[in-house]
LOZAPA-220656 format. One record per residue: residue in one letter; x, y, z of N, C-alpha, C, CB in turn. Coordinates in steps of 0.1 Angstrom, whole numbers, plus 5000, padded with zeros to 4 digits. Glycine has a CB too. Example, Ala and Ser with C-alpha at 12.3 -4.5 7.8 and 13.67 -1.06 7.14 Angstrom:
# residues 2
A513249435078512349555078513249675078511349555090
S512849785071513749895071512950005079514149945057
This chain:
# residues 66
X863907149555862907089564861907009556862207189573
X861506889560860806829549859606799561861606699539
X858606749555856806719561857306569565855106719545
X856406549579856406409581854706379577857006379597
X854106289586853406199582852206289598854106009581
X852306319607851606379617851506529613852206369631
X852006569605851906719601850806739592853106779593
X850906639580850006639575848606629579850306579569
X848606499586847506419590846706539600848106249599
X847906619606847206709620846706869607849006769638
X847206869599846706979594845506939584847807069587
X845406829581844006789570843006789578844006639562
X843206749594842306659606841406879609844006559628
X842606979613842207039614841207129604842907049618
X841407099591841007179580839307069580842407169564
X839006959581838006919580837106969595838206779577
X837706969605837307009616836007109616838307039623
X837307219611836507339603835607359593837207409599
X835807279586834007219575833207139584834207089556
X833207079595832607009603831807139612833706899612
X833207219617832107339625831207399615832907469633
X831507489607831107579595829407469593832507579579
X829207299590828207299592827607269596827907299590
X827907259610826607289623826807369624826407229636
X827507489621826707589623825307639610827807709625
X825607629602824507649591823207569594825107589576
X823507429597822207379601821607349617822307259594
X822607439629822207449635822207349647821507489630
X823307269640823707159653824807109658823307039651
X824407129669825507189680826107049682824907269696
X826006939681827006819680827906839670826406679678
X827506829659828206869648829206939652827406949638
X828807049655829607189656830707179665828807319662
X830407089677831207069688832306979686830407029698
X831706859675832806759669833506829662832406649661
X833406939656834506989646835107089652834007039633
X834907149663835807169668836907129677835507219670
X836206959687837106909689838206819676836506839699
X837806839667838606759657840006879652837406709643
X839606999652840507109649841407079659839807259650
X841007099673841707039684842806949684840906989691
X842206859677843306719681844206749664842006499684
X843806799656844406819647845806909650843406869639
X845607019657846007149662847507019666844707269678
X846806959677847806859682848606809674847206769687
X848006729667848706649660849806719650847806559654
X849506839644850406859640851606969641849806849633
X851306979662852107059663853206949669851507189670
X853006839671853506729674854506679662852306639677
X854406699651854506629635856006809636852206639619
X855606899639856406979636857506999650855607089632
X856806959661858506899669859306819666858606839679
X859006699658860006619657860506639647859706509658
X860206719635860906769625862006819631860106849618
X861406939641862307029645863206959654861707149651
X863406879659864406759668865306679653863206609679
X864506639644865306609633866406699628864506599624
X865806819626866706899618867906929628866107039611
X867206989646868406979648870206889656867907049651
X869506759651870206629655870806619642869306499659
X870706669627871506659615872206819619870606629598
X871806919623872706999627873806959636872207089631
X873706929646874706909658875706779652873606859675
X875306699641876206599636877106679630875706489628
X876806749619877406889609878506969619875807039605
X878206969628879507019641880706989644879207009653
């Protein structure tokens, strides 16, 4: 199985999300806080999106292998 290009992008998107919440929460602001968690969100997305089509990839070179 190899990485596409939305897997990544959705798991970096989520991993900043989470240093986005982490700090508004420290300094207490709730925009902040609220952007990083919609950014985890759309990350969540994106790279669960990046890992369907992998999984349609791999199994469209399986069903040829048949």
């Amino acid at each position: 199985m190899s990485i596409n290009k939305d897997q990544v992008e959705g798991r970096v998107k989520e991993a900043g999300g989470k240093l986005q919440e982490a700090a508004g929460k420290v300094t207490g602001n709730g925009t902040q806080r609220a952007k990083g968690l919609a950014n985890q969100a759309a990350g969540a997305v994106q790279s669960t999106y990046g890992d369907a089509k992998e999984n349609l990839k791999d199994a469209a070179k399986e069903a040829d292998r048949e």
